[in-house]
C-alpha positions in Angstrom: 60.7 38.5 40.0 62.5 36.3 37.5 60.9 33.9 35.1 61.6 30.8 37.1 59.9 32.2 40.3 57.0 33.6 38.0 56.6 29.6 36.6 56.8 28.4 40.3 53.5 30.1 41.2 50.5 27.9 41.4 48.0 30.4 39.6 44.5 29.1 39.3 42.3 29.7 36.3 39.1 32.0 37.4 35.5 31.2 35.5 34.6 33.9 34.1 31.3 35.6 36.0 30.0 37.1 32.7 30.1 34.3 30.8 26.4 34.0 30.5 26.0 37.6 29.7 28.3 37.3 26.8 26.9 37.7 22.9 26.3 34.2 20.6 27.3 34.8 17.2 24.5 33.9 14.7 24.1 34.4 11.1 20.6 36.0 9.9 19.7 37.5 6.4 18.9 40.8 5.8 17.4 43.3 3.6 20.2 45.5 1.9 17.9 48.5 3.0 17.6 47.6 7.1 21.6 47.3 6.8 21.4 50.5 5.0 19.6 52.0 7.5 21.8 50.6 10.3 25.2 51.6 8.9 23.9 55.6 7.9 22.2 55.4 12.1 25.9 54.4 12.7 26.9 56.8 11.2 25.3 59.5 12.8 25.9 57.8 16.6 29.2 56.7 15.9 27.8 53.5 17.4 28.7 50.3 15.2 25.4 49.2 13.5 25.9 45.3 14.5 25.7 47.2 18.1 22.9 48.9 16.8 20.7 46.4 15.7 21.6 44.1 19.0 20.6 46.9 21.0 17.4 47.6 19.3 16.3 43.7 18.9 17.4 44.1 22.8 14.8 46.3 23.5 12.1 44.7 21.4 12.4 41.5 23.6 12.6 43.6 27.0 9.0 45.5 25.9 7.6 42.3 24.0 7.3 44.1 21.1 5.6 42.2 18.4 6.4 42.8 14.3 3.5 44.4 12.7 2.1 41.7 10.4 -0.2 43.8 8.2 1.4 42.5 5.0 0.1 38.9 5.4 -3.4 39.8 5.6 -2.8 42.0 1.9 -1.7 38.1 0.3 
């Protein structure tokens, strides 16, 4: 097919159907030592930590797990 017949086609643009499953970037700060802990996990799964820590803040949401707040009683 040559170039002109390729630029005759009427191609229509497609929504994409994952659009809501897709990731939001954010920026959130850290302890050195959970990114530590992360990147060596990584390192042993060969799965990247951002993944990591996406997948296990994931899984806190789906069980409605709920931070231990045992340090603001100590104050």
């Amino acid at each position: 097919m040559s170039p002109r017949s390729v630029a005759n086609l009427n191609l229509q643009s497609t929504k994409n159907p994952y659009v809501k499953k897709l990731k939001k970037q954010v920026t959130i700060r850290l302890k050195e030592e959970v990114i530590s802990y992360f990147k060596h996990l990584a390192d042993d799964t060969g799965i990247p930590y951002q993944s990591l820590i996406n997948l296990y803040l994931q899984d806190c949401a789906k069980t409605q797990r709920k931070p231990s707040l045992e340090w603001l009683s100590r104050v």
